[in-house]
Backbone as a chain_set.jsonl record, in Angstrom:
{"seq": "XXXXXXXXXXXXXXXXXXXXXXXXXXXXXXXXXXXXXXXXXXXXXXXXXXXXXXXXXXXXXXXXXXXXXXXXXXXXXXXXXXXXXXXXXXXXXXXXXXXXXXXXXXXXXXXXXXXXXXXXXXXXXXXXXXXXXXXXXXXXXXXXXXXXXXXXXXXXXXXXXXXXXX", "coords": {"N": [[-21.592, 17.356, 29.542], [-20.839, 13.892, 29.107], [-18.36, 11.938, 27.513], [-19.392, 9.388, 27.183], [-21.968, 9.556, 27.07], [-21.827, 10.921, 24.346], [-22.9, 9.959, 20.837], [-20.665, 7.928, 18.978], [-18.86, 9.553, 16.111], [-19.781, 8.912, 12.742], [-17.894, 7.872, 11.133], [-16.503, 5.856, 12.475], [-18.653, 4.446, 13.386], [-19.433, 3.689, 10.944], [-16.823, 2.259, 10.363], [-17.044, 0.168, 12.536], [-19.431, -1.287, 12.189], [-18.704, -2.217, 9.751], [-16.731, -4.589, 10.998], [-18.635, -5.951, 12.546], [-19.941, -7.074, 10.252], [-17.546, -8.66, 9.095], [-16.995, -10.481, 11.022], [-18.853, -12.043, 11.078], [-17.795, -13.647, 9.093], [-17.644, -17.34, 8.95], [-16.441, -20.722, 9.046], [-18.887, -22.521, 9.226], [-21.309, -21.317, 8.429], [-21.068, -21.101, 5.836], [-18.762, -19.826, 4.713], [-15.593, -19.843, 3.459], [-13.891, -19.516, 4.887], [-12.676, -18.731, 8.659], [-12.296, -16.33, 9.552], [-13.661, -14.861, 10.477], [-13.395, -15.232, 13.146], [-11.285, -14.802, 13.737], [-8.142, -12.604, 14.004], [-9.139, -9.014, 14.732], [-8.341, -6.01, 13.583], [-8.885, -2.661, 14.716], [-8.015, -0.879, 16.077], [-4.96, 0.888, 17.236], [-4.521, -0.198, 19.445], [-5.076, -3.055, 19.355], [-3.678, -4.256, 17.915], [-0.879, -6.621, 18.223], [2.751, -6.489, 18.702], [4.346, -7.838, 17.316], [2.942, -8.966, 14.733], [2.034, -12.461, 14.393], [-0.062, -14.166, 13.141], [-2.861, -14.584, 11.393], [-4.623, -11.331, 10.23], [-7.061, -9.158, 10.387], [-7.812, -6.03, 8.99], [-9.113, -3.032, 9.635], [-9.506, 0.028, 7.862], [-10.101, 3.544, 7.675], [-9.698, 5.423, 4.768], [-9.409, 7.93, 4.064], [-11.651, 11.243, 3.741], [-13.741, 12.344, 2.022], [-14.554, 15.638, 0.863], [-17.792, 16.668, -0.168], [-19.782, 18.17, -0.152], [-22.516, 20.192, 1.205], [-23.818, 22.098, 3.92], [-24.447, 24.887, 6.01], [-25.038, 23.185, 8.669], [-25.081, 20.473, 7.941], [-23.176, 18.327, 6.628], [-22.167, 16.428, 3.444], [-19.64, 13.759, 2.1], [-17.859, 11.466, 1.099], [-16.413, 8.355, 1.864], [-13.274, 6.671, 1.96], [-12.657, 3.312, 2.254], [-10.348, 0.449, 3.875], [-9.788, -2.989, 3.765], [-8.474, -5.191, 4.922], [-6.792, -8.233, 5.387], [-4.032, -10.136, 6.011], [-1.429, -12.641, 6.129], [0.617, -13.72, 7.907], [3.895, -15.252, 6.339], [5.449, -17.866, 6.889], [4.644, -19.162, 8.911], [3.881, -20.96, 9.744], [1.432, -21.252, 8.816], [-0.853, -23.336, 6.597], [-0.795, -23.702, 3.78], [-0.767, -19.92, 2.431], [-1.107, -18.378, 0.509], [-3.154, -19.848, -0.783], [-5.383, -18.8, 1.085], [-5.903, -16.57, 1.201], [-6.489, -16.112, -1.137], [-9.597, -17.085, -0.614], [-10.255, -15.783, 1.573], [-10.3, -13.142, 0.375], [-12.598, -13.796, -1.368], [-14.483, -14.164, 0.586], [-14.288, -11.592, 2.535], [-15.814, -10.193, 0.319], [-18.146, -10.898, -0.045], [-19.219, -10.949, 2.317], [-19.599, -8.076, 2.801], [-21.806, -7.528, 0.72], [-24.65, -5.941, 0.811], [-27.595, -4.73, 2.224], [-28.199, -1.537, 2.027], [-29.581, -0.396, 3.521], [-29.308, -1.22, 6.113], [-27.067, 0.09, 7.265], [-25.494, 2.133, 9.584], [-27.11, 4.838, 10.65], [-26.71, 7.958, 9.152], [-25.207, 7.014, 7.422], [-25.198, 6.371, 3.608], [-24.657, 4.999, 1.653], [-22.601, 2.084, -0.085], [-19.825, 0.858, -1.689], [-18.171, -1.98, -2.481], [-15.241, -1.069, -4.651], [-12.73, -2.558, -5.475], [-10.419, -4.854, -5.345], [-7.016, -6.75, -4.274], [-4.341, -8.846, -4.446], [-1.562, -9.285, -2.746], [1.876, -9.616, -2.604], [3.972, -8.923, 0.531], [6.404, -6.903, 2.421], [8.437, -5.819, 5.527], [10.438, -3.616, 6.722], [11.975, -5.003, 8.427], [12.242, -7.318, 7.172], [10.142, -9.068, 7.52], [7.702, -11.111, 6.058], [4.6, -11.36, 4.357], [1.164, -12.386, 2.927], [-1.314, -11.105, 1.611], [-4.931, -9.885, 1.087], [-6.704, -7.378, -0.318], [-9.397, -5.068, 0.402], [-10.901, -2.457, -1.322], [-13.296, 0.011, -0.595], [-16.217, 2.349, -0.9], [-17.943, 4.728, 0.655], [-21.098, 6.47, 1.429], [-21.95, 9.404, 2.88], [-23.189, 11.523, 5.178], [-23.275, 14.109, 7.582], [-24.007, 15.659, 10.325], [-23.874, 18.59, 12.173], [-24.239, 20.773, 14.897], [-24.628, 24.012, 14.969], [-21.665, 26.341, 15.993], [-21.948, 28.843, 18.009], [-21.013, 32.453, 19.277], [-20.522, 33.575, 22.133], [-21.153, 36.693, 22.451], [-20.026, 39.161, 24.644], [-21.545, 41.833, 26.217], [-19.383, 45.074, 27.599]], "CA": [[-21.913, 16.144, 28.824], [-19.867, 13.156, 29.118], [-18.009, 10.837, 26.135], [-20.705, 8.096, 27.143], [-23.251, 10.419, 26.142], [-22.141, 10.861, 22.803], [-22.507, 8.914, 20.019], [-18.797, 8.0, 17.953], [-19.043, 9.615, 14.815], [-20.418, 8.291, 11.445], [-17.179, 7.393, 10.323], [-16.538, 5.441, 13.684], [-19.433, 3.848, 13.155], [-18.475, 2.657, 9.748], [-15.396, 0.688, 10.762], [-17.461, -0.882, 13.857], [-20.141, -2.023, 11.487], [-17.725, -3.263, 9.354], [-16.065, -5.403, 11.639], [-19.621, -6.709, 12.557], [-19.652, -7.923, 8.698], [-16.112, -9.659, 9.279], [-17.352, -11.231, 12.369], [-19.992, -12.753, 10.012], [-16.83, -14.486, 8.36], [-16.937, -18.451, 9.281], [-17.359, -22.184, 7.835], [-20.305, -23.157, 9.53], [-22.389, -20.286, 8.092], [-21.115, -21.022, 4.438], [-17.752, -19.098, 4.092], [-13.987, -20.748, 2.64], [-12.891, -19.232, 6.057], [-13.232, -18.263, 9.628], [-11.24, -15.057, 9.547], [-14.721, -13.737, 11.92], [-13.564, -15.866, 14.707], [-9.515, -14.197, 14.328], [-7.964, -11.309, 14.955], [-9.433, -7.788, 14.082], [-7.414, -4.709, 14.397], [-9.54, -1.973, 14.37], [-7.982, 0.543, 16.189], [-3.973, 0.529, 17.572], [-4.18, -1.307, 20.712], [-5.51, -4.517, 19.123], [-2.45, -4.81, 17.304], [0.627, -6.678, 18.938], [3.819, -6.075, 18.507], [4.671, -8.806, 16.136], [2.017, -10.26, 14.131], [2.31, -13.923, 13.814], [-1.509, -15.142, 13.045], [-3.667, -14.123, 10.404], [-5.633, -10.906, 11.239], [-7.776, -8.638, 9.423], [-7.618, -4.287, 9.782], [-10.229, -2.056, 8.85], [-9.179, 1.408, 8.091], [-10.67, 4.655, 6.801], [-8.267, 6.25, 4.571], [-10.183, 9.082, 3.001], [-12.48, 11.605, 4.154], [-13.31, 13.946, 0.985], [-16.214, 16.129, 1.061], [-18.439, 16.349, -1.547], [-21.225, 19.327, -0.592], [-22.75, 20.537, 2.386], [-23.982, 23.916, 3.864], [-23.866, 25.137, 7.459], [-25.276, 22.618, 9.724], [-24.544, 19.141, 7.291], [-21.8, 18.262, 5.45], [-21.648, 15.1, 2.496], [-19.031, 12.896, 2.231], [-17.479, 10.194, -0.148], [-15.096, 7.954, 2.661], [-12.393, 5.226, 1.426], [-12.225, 2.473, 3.276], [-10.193, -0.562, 3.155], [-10.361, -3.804, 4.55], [-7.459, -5.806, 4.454], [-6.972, -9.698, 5.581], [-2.971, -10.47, 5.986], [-1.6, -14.041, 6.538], [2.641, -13.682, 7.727], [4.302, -16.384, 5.631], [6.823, -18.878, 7.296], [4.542, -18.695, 10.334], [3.126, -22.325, 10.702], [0.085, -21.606, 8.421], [-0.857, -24.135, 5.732], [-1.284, -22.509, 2.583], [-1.074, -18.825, 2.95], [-1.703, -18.147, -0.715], [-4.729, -19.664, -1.002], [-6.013, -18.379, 2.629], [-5.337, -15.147, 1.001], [-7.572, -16.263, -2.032], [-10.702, -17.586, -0.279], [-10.719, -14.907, 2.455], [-10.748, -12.222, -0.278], [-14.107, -14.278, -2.052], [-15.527, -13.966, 1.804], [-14.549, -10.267, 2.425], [-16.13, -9.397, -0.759], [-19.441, -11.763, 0.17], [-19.608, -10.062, 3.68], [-19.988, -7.032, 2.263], [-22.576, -6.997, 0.09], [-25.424, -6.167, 2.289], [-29.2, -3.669, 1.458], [-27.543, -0.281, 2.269], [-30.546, 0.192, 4.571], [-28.839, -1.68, 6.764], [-25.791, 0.588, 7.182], [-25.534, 3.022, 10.332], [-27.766, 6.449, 10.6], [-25.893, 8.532, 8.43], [-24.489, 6.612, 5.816], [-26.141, 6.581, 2.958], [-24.273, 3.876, 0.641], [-21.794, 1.268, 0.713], [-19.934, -0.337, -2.849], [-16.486, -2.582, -3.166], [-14.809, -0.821, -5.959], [-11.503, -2.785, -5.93], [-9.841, -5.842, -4.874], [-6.356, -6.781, -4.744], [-3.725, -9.709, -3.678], [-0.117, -9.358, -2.757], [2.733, -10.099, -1.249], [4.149, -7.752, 1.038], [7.285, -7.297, 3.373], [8.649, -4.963, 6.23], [11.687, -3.444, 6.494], [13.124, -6.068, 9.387], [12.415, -8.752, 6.13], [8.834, -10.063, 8.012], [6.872, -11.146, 4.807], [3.081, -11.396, 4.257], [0.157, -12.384, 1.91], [-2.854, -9.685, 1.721], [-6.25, -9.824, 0.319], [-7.223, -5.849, 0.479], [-10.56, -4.755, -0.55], [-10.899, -1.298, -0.853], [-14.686, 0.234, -0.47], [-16.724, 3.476, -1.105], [-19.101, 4.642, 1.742], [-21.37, 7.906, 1.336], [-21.641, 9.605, 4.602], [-23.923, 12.845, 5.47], [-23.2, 14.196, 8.977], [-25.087, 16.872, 10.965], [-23.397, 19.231, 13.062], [-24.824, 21.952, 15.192], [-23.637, 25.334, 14.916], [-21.318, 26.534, 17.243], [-22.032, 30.446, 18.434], [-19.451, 32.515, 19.754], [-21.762, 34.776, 22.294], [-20.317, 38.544, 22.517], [-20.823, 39.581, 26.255], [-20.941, 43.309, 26.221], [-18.857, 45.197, 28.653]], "C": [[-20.654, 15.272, 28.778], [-19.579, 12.491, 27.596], [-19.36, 9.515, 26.591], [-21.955, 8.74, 26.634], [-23.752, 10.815, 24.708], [-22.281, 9.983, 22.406], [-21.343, 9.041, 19.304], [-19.939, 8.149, 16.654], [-18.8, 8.672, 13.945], [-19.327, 7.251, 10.826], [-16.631, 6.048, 11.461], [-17.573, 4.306, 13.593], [-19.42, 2.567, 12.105], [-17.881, 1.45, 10.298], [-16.445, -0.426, 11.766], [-18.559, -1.716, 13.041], [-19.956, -3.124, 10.444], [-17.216, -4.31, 10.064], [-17.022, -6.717, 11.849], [-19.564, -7.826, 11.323], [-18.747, -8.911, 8.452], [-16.686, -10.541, 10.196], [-18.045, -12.812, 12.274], [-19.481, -14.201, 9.475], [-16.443, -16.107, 9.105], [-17.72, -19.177, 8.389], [-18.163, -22.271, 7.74], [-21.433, -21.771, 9.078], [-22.081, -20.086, 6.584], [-20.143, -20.529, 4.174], [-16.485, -20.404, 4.065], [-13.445, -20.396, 4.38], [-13.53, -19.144, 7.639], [-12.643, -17.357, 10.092], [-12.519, -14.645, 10.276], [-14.132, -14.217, 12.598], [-11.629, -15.518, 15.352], [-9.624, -12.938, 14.572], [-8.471, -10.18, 14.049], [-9.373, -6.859, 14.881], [-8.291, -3.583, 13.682], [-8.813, -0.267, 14.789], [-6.005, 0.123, 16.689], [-3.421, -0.573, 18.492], [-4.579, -2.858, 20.275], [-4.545, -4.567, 18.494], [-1.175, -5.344, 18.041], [1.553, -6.283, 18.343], [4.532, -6.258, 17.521], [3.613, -9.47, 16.099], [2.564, -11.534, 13.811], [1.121, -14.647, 13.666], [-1.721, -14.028, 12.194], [-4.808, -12.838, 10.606], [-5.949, -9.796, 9.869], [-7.585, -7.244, 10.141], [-8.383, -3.926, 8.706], [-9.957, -0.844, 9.16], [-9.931, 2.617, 6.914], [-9.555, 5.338, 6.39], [-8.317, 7.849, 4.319], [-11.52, 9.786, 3.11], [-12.877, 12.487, 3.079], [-14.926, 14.291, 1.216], [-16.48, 16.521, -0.209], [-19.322, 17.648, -1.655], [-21.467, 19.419, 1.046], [-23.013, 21.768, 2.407], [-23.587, 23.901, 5.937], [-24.071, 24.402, 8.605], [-24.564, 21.124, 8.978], [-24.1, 19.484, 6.823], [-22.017, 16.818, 4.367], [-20.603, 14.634, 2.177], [-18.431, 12.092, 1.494], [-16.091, 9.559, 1.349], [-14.382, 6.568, 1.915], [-12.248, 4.475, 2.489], [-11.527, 0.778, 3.184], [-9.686, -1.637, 4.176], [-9.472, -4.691, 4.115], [-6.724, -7.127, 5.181], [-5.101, -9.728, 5.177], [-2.325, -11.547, 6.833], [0.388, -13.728, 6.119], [2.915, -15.081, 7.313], [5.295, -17.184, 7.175], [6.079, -19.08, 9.132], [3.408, -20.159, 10.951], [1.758, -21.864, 9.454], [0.099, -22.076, 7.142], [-1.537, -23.538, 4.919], [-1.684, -21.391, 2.367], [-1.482, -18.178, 1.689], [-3.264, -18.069, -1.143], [-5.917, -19.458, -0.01], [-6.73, -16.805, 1.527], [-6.926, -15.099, -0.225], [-9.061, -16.369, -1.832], [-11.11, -16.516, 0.782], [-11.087, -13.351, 1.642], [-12.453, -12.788, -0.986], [-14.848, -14.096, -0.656], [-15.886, -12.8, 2.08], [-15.804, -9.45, 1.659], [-17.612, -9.628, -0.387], [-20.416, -10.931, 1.252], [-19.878, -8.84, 3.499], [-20.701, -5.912, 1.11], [-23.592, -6.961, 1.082], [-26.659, -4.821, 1.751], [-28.589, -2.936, 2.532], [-28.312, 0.068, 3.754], [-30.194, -0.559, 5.645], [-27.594, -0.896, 7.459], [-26.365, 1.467, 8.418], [-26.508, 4.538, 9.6], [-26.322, 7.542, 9.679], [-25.187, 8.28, 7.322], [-25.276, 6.566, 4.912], [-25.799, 5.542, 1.241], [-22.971, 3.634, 0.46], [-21.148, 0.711, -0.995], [-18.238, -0.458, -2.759], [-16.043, -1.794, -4.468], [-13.596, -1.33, -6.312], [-11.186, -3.699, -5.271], [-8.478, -6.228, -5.478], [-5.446, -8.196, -4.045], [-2.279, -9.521, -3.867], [0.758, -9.647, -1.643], [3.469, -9.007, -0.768], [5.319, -7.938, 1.976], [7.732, -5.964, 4.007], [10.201, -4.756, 6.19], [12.35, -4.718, 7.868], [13.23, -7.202, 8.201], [11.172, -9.808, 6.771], [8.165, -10.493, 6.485], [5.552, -11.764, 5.256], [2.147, -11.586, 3.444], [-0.765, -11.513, 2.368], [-3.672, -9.807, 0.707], [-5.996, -8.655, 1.19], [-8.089, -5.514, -0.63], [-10.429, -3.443, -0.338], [-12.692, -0.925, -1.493], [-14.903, 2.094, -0.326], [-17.987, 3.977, -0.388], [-19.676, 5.886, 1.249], [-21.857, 8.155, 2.944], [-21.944, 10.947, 4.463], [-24.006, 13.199, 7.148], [-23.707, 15.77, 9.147], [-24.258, 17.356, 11.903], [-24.374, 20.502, 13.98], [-23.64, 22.882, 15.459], [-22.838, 25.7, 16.164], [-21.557, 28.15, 17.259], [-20.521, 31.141, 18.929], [-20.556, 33.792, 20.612], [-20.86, 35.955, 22.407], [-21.327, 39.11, 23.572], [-19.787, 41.288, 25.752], [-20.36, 43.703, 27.932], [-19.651, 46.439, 29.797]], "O": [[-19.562, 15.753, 28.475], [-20.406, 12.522, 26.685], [-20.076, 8.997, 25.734], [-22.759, 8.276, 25.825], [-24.823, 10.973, 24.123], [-22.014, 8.96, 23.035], [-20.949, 10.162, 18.981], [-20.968, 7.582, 16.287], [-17.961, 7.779, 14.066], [-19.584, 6.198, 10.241], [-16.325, 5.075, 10.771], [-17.143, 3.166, 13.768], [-19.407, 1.339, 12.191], [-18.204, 0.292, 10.561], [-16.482, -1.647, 11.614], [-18.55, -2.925, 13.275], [-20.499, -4.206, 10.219], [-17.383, -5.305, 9.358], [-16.751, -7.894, 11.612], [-19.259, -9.017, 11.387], [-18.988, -9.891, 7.746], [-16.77, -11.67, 9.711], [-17.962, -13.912, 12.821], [-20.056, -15.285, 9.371], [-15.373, -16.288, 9.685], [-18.666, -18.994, 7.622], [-18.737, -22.222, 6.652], [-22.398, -21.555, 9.811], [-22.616, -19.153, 5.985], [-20.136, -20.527, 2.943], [-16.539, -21.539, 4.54], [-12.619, -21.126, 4.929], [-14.707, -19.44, 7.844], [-12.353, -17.496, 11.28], [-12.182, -13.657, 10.929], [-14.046, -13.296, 13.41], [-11.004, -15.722, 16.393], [-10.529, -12.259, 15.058], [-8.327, -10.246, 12.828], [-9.802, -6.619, 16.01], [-8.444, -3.501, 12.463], [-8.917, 0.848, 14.278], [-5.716, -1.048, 16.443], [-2.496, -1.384, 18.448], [-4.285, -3.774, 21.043], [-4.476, -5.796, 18.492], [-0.405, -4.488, 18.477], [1.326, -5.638, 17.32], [5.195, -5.44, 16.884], [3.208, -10.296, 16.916], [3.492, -11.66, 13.012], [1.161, -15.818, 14.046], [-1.137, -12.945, 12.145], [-5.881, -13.175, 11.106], [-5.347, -9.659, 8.804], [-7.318, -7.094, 11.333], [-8.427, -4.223, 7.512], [-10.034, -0.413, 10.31], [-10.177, 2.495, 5.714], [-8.657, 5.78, 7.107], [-7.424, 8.694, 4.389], [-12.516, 9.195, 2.693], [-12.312, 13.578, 3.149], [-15.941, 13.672, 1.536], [-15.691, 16.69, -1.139], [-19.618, 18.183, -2.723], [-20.79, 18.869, 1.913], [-22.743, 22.57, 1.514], [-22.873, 23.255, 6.704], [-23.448, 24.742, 9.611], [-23.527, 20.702, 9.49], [-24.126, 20.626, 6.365], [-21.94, 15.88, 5.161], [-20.209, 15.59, 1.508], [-19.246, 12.322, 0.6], [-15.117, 10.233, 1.685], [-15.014, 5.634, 1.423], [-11.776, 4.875, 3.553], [-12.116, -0.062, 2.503], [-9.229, -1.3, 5.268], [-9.565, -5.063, 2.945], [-5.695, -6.678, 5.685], [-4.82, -9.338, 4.044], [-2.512, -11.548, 8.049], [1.081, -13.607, 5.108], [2.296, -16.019, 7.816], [5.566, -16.688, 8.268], [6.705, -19.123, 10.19], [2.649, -20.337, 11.904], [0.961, -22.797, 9.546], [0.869, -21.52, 6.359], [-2.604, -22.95, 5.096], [-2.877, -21.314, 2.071], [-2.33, -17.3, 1.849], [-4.083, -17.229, -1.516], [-7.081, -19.817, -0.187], [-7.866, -16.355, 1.371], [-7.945, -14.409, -0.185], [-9.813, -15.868, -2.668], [-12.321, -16.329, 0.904], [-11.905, -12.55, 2.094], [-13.376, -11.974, -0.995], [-16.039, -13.832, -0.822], [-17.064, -12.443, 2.073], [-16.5, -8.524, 2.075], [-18.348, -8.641, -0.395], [-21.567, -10.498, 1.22], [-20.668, -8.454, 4.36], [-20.571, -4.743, 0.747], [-23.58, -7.709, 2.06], [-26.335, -4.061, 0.838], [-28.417, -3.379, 3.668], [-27.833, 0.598, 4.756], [-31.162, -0.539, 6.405], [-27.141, -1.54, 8.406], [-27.586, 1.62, 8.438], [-26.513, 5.024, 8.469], [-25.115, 7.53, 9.918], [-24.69, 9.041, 6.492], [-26.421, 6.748, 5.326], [-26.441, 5.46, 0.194], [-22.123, 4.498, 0.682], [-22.011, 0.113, -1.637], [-17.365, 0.401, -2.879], [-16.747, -2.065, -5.441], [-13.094, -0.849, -7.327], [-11.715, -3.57, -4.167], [-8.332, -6.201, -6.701], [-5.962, -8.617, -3.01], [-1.776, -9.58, -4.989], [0.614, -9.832, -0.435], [3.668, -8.083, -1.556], [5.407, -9.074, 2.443], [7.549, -4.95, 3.333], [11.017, -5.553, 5.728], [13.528, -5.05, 7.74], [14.198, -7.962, 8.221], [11.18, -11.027, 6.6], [8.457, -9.574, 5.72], [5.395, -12.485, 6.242], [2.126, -10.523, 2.823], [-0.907, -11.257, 3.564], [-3.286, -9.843, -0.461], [-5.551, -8.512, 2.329], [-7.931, -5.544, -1.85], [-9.898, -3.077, 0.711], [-13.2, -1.42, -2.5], [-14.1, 2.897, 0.15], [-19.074, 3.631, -0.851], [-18.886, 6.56, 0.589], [-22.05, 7.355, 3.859], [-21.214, 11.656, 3.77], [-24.769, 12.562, 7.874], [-23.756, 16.705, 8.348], [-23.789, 16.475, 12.624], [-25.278, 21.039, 13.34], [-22.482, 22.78, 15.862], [-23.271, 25.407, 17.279], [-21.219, 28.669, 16.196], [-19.393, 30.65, 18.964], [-21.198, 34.659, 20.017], [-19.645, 35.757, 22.43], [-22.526, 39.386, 23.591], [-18.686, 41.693, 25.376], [-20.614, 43.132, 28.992], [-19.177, 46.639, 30.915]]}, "num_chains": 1, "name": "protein.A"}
């Protein structure tokens, strides 16, 4: 069986569905922003080297398990979704970017659960935050970061171990 054959796990799924939701994010459809139509770092390689534009990263931080028996497992995942705008970098008003893209985030992600990938099983913002942020070279940054609560039931099949007699 090849990797095209599978499907990317649940949690995999997540983020990519998420992103969809970001994607969502412009004027002409009613939002303060158009953070859908920038950059989103989902996985390493979409990240350059040096950020200098406004880009959004969706990361799972937190896998905890909750219950399960031998074939499924349950779930609780953290995930957080975080919109950062480098200061001194040409963009006009990074403050209140910061402000209006967190009221979009939050917007984009209300959504009827039943909507959510096979396996998930519910979706809620529990936190929002805004700050300023800086790297050790002295880069500085504004951040809207939402952080979110997914439930997540995944199915495994057993693995055997056969015992060839001799």
């Amino acid at each position: 069986m090849s990797d095209s054959d599978l499907k990317e796990p649940v949690t995999w799924q997540l983020v990519e569905f998420l992103a969809e939701r970001v994607r969502l994010i412009k004027r002409e459809s009613g939002f303060f922003t158009d953070i859908g139509a920038g950059l989103l770092l989902l996985d390493d390689e979409d990240s350059p080297a040096s950020l200098t534009v406004p880009a959004t990263a969706i990361v799972v931080d937190r896998i905890t398990g909750t219950g399960g028996g031998r074939a499924q497992t349950s779930s609780d995942v953290a995930v957080t979704i975080e919109f950062s705008v480098p200061r001194f970098q040409g963009e006009d008003r990074p403050n209140r970017l910061v402000h209006r893209a967190r009221h979009d985030l939050i917007s984009a992600l209300k959504f009827d659960v039943r909507d959510l990938p096979f396996g998930l099983t519910k979706f809620e913002v529990i936190d929002s935050q805004l700050a300023a942020v800086a790297d050790d070279d002295g880069h500085s940054s504004v951040v809207a970061q939402i952080t979110a609560r997914a439930g997540l039931t995944e199915s495994f099949q057993p693995v055997s171990i056969s015992q060839e007699k001799p």
